[in-house]
Structure formats: structure tokens, C-alpha cells
N, CA, C and O of each residue as an XYZ file, in Angstrom:
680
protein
N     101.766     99.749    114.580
C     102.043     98.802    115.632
C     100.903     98.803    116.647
O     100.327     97.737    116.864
N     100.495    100.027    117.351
C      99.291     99.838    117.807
C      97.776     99.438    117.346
O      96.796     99.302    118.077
N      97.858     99.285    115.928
C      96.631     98.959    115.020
C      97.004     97.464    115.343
O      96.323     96.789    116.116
N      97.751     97.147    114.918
C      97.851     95.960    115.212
C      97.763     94.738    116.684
O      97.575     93.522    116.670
N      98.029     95.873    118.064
C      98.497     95.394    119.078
C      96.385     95.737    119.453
O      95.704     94.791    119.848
N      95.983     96.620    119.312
C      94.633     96.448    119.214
C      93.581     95.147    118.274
O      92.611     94.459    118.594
N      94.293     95.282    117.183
C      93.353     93.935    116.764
C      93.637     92.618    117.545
O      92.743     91.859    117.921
N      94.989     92.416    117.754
C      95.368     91.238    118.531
C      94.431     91.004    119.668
O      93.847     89.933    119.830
N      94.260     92.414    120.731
C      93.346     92.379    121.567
C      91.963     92.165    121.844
O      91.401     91.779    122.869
N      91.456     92.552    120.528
C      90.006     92.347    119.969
C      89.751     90.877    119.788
O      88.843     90.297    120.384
N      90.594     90.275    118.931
C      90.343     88.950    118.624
C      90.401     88.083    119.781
O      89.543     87.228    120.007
N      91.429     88.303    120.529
C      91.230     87.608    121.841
C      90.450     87.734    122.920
O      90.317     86.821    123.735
N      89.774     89.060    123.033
C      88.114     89.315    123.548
C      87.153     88.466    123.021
O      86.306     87.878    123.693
N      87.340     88.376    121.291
C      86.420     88.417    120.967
C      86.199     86.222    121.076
O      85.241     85.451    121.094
N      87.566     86.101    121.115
C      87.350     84.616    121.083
C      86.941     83.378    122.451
O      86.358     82.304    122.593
N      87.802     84.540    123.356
C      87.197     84.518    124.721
C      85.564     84.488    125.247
O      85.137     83.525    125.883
N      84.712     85.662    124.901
C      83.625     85.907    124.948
C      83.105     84.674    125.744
O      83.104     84.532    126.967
N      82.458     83.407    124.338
C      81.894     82.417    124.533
C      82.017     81.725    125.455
O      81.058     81.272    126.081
N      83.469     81.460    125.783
C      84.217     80.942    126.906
C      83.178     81.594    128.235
O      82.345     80.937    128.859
N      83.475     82.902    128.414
C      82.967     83.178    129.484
C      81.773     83.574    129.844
O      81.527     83.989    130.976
N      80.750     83.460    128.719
C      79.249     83.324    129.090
C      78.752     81.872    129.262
O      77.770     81.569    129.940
N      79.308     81.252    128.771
C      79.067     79.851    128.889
C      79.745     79.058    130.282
O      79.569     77.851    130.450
N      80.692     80.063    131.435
C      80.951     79.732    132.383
C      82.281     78.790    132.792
O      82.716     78.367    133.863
N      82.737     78.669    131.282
C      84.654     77.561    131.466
C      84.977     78.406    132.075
O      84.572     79.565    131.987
N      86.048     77.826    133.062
C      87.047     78.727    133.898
C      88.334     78.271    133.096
O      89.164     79.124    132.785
N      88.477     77.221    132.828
C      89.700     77.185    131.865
C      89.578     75.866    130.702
O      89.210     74.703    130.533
N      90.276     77.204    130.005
C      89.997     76.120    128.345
C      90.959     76.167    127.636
O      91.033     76.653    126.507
N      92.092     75.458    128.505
C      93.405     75.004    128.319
C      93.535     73.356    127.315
O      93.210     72.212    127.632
N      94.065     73.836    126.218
C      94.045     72.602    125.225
C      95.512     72.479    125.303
O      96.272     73.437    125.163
N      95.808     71.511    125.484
C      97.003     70.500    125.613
C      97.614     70.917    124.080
O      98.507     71.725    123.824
N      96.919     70.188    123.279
C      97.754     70.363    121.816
C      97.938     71.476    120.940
O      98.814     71.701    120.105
N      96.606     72.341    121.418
C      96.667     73.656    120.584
C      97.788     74.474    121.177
O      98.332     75.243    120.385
N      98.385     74.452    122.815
C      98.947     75.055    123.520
C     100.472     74.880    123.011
O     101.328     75.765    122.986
N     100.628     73.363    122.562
C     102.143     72.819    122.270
C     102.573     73.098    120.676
O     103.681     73.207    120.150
N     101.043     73.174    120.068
C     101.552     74.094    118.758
C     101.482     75.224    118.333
O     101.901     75.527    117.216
N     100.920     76.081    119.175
C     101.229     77.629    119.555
C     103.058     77.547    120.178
O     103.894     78.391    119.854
N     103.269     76.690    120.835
C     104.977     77.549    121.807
C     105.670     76.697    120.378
O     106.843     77.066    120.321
N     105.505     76.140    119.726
C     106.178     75.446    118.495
C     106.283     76.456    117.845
O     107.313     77.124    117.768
N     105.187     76.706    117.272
C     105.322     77.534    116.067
C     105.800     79.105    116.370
O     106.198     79.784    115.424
N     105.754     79.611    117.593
C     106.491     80.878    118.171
C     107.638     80.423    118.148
O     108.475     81.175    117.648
N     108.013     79.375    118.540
C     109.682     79.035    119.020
C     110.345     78.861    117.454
O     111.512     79.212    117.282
N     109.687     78.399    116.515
C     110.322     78.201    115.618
C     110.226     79.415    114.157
O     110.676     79.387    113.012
N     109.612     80.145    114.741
C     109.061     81.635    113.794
C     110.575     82.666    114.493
O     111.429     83.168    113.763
N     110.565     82.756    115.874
C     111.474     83.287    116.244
C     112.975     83.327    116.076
O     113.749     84.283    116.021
N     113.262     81.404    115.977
C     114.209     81.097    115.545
C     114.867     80.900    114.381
O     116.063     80.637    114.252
N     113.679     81.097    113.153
C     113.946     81.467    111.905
C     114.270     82.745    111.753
O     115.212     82.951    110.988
N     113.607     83.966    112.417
C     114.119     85.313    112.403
C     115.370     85.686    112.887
O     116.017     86.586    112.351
N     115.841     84.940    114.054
C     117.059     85.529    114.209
C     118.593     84.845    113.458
O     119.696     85.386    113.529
N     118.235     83.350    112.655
C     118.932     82.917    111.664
C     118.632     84.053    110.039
O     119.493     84.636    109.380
N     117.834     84.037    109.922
C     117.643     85.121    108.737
C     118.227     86.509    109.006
O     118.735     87.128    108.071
N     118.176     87.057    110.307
C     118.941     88.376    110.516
C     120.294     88.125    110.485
O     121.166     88.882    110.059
N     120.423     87.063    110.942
C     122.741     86.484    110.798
C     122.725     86.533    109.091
O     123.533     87.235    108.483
N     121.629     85.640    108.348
C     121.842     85.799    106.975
C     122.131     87.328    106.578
O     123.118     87.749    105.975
N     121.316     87.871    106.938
C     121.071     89.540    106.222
C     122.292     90.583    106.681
O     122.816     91.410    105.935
N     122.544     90.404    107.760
C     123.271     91.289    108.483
C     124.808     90.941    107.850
O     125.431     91.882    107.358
N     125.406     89.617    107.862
C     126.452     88.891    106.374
C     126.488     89.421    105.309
O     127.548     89.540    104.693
N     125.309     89.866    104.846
C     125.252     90.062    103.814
C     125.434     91.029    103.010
O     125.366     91.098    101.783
N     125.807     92.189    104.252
C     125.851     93.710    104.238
C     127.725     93.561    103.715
O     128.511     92.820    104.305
N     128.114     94.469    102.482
C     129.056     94.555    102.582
C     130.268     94.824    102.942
O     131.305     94.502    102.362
N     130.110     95.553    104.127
C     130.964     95.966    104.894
C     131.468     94.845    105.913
O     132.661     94.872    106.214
N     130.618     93.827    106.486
C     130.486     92.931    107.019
C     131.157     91.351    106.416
O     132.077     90.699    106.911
N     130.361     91.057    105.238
C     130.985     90.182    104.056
C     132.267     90.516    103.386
O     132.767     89.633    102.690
N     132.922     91.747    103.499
C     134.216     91.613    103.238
C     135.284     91.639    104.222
O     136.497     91.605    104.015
N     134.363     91.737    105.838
C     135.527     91.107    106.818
C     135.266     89.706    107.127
O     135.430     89.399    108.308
N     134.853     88.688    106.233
C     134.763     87.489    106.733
C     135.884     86.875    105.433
O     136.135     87.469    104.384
N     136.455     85.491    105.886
C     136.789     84.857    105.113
C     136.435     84.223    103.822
O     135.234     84.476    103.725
N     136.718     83.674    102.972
C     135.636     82.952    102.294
C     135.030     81.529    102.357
O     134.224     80.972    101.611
N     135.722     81.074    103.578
C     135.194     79.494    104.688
C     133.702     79.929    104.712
O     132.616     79.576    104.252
N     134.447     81.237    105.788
C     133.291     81.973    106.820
C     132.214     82.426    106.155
O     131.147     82.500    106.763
N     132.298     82.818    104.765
C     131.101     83.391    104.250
C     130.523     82.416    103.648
O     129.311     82.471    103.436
N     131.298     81.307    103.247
C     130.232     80.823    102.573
C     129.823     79.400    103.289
O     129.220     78.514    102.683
N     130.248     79.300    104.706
C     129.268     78.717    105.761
C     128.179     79.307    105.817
O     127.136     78.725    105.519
N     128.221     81.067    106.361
C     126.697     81.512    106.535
C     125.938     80.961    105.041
O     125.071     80.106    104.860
N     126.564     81.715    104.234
C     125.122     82.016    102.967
C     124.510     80.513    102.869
O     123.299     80.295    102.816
N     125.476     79.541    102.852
C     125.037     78.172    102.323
C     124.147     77.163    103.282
O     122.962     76.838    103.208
N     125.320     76.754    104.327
C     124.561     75.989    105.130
C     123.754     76.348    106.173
O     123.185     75.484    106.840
N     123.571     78.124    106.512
C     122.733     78.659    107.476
C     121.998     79.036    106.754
O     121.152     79.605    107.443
N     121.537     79.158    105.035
C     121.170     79.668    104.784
C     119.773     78.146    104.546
O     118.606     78.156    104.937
N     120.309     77.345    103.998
C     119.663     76.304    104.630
C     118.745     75.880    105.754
O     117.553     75.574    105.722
N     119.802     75.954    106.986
C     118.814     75.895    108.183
C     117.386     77.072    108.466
O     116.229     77.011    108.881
N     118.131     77.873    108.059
C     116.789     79.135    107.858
C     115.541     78.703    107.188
O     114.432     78.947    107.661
N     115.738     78.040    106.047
C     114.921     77.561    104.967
C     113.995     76.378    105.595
O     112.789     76.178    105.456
N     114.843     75.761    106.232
C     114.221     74.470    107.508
C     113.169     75.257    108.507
O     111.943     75.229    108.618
N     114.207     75.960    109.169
C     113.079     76.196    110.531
C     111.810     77.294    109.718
O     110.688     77.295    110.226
N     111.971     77.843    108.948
C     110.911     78.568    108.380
C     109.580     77.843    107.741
O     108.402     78.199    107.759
N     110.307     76.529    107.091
C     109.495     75.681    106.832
C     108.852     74.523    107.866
O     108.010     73.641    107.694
N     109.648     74.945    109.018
C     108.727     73.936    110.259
C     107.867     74.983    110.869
O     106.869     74.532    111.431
N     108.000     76.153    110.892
C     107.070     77.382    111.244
C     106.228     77.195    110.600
O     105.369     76.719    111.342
N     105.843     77.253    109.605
C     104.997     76.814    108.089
C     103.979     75.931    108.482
O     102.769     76.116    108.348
N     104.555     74.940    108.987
C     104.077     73.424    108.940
C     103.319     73.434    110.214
O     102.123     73.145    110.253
N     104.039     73.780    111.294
C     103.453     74.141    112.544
C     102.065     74.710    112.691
O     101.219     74.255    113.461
N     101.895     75.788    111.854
C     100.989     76.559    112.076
C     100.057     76.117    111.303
O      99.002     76.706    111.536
N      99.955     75.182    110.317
C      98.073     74.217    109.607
C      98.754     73.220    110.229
O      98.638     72.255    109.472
N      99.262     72.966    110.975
C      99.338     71.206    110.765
C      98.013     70.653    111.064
O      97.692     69.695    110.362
N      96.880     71.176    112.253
C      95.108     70.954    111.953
C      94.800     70.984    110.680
O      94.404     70.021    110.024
N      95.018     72.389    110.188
C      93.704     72.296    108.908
C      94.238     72.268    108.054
O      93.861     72.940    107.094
N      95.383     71.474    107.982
C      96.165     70.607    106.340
C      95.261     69.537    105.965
O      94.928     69.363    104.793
N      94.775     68.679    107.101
C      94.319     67.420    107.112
C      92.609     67.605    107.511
O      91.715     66.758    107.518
N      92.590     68.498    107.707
C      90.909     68.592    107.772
C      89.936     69.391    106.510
O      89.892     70.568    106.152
N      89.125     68.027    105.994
C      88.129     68.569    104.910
C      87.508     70.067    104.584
O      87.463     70.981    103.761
N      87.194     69.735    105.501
C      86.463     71.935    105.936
C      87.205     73.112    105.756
O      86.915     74.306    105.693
N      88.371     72.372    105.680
C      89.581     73.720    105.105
C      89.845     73.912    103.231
O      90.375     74.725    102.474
N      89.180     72.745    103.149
C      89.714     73.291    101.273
C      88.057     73.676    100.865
O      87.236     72.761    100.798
N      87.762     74.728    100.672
C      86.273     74.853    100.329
C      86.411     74.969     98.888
O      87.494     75.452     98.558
N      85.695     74.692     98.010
C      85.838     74.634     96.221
C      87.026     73.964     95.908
O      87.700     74.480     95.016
N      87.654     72.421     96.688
C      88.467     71.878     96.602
C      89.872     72.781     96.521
O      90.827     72.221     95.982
N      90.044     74.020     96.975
C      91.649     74.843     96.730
C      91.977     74.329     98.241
O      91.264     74.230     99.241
N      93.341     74.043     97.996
C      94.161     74.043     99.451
C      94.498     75.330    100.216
O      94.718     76.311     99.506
N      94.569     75.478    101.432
C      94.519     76.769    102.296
C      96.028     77.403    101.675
O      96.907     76.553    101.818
N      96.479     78.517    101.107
C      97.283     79.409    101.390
C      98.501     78.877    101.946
O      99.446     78.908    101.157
N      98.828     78.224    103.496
C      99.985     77.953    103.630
C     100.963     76.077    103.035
O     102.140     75.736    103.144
N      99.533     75.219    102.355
C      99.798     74.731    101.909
C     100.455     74.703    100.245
O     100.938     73.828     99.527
N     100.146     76.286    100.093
C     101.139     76.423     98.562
C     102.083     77.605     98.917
O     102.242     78.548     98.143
N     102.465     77.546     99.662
C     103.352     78.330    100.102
C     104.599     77.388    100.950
O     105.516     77.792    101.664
N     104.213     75.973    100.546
C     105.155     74.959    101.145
C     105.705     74.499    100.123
O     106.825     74.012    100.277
N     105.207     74.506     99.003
C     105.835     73.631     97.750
C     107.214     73.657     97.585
O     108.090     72.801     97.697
N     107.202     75.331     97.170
C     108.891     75.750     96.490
C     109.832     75.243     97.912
O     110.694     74.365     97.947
N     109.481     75.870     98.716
C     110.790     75.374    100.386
C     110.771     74.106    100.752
O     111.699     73.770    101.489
N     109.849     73.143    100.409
C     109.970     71.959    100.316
C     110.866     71.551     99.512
O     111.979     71.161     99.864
N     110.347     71.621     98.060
C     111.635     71.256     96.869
C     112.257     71.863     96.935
O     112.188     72.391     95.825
N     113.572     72.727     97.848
C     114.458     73.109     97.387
C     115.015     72.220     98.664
O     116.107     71.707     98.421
N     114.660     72.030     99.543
C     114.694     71.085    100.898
C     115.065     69.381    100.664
O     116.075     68.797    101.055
N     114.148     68.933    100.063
C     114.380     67.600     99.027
C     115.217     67.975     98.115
O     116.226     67.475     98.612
N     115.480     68.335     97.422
C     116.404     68.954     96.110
C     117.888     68.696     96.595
O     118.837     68.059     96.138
N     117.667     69.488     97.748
C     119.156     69.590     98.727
C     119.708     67.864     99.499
O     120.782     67.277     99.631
N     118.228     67.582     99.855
C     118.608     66.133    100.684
C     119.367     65.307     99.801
O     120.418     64.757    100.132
N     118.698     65.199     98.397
C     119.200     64.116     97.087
C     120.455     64.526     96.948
O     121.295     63.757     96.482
N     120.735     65.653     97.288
C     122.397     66.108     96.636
C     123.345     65.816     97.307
O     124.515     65.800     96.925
N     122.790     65.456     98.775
C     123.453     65.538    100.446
C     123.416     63.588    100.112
O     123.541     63.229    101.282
N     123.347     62.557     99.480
C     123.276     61.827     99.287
C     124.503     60.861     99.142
O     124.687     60.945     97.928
N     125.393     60.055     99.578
C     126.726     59.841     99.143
C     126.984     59.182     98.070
O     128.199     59.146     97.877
N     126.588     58.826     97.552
C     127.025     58.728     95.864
C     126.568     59.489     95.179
O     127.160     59.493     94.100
N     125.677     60.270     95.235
C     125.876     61.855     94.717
C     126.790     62.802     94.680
O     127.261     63.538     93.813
N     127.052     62.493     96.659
C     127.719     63.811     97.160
C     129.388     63.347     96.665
O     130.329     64.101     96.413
N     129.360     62.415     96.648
C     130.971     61.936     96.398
C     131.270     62.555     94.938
O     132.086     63.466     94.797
N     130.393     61.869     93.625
C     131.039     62.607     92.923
C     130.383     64.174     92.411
O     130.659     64.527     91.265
N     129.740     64.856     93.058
C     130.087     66.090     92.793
C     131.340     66.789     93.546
O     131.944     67.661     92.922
N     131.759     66.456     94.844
C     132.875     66.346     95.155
C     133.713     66.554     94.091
O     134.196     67.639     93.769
N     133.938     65.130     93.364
C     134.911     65.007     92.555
C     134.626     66.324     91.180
O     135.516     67.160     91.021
N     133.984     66.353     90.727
C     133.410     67.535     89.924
C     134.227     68.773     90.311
O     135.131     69.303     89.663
N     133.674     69.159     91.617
C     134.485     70.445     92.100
C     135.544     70.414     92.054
O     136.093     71.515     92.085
N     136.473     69.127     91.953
C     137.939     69.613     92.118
C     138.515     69.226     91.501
O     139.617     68.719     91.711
N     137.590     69.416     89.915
C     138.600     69.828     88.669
C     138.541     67.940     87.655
O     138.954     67.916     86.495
N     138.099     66.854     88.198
C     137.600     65.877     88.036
C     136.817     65.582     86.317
O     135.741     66.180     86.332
N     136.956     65.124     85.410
C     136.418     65.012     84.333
C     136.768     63.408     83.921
O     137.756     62.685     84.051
N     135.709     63.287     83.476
C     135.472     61.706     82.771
C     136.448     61.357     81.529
O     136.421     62.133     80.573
N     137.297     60.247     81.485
C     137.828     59.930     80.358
C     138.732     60.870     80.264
O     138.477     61.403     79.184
N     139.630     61.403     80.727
C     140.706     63.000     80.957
C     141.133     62.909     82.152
O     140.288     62.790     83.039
N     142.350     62.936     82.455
C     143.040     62.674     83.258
C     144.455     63.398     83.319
O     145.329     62.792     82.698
N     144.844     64.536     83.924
C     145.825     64.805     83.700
C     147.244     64.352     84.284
O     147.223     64.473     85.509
N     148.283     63.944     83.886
C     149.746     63.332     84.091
C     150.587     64.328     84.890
O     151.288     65.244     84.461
N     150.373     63.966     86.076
C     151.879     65.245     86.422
C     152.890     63.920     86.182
O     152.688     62.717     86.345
N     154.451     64.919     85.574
C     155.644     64.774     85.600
C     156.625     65.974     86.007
O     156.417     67.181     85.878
N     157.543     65.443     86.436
C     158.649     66.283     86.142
C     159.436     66.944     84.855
O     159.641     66.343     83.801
N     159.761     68.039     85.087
C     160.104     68.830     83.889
C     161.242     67.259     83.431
O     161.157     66.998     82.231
N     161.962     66.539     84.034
C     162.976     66.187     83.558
C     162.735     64.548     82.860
O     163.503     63.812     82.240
N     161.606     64.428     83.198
C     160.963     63.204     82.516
C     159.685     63.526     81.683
O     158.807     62.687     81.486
N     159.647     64.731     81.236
C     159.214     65.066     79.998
C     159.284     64.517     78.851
O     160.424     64.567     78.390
N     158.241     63.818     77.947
C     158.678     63.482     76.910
C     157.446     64.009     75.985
O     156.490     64.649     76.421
N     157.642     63.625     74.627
C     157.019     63.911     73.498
C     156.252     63.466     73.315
O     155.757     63.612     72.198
N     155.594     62.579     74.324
C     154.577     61.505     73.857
C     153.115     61.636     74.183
O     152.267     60.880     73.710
N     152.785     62.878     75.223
C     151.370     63.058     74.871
C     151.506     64.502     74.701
O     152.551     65.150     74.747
N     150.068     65.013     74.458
C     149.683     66.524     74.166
C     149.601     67.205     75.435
O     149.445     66.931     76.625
N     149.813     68.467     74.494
C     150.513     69.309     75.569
C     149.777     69.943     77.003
O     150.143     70.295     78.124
N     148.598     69.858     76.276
C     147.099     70.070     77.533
C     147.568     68.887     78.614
O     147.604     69.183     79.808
N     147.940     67.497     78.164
C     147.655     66.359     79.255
C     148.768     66.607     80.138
O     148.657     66.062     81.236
N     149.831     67.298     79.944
C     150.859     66.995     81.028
C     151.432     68.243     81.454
O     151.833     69.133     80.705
N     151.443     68.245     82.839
C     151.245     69.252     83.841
C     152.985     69.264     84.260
O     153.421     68.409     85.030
N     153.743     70.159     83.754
C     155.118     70.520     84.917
C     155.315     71.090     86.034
O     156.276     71.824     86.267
N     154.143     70.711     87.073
C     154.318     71.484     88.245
C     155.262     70.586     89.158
O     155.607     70.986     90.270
């Protein structure tokens, strides 16, 4: 932690420097400033959605929740996690996604393939979140099949006339 809290310090000496032989008193950038508190705000806020994921996930924990409750977290927070991690992502090249000088031997920088998979699973999810999608997988889940249809009757209007799979005496 201190190896680290030292390099942090170095680099910011070291980036400073120029600044102050060259005499700026301030070299306050508007946009670099708003995507620095972005990409902190949204790095942070992915960590403490991923710790609700993890900490759920512990079994002692996951077997005092319901199964609403659990499978709100895993699913749809598990989701939003996947979001803000991927706007952290995005945040941090959104400059040198779009600038030439960043792909040298034509390869894209590192956090641009590290967007692919959380993207498509992001789109993947939107198409499914779709309402004529979402309707009939709906129907899917709750037991729903094409051309099959099951008959409730009463035990007392029971008859002989279809098979025994199609008709339900509940």
C-alpha cells in the first residue's frame, strides 16, 4: 500500500514538474476534471454494488434471504454492477478510444477489449428486456408450450376423451 501510495506521488511530481518550470499557476482542465470525478464516482459505485453482490453471496447470509430477495440481488444488481463497471470502463479512454495515436501497430488500447464481453452481455440483456421477447419468455417460465395446452376439469366432469397427461384434476 505504501509502494503504491509513493508511486501515485511520484507520478504526480513527476507530471506536475513541467507545469511549474514553465510558470502555469493553474492547469485546471474543465473536461479532464469532469472525467476524473466520473470515473471515481462510478469505480466507487461499482465497488460498493459488487460488495452487496459478494457479501449475498456468502452462505450464511444467502440462506437468510428469501428467494424474491436473493434473486433480486444476484440478477438485477448483479446487472447494475455490470453497468456501472462498464461506465467506469468507458469513462476512463473515452479520449484515447477515439484518438489515432492510441492504437500503435493498429491494436486497440487494452480497455477497449476489455469492453466487448460486458458490452454483449449488456445488449444480450437489453434484446431480452424487449416486450415481445420479454412477454413470451414470460410465458415460457410459467410452464407455457406451443400446440399443448393443458384442460383443467373437475374430478366430476371427467371423461374418457382425452389422454391422461392433458387433463389436470386439480
Amino acid at each position: 500500500m505504501v509502494g503504491f501510495s509513493e508511486a501515485e506521488l511520484e507520478r504526480n511530481v513527476t507530471e506536475s514538474d513541467p507545469e511549474v518550470k514553465d510558470g502555469i499557476e493553474t492547469s485546471w482542465v474543465e473536461n479532464q476534471v469532469w472525467r476524473m470525478e466520473l470515473y471515481l464516482s462510478f469505480g466507487i459505485l461499482a465497488l460498493g454494488v459488487l460488495s452487496l453482490l459478494a457479501v449475498t453471496s456468502l452462505p450464511s447470509v444467502g440462506n437468510s434471504l428469501n428467494w424474491r430477495e436473493f434473486s433480486f440481488v444476484q440478477s438485477r444488481l448483479g446487472y447494475t454492477a455490470l453497468a456501472i463497471a462498464t461506465l467506469h470502463t468507458v469513462t476512463f479512454g473515452w479520449d484515447r478510444a477515439f484518438d489515432p495515436l492510441s492504437y500503435p501497430y493498429y491494436l486497440p488500447p487494452s480497455f477497449i477489449l476489455e469492453l466487448v464481453l460486458p458490452c454483449t452481455v449488456l445488449l444480450g440483456r437489453l434484446g431480452l428486456a424487449l416486450p415481445c421477447v420479454a412477454r413470451r419468455l414470460a410465458e415460457i417460465r410459467r410452464g407455457w408450450e406451443s400446440g399443448r395446452q393443458v384442460h383443467f376439469q373437475l374430478p366430476r366432469e371427467a371423461t374418457n376423451g382425452g389422454a391422461p397427461e392433458d387433463i389436470s384434476n386439480v
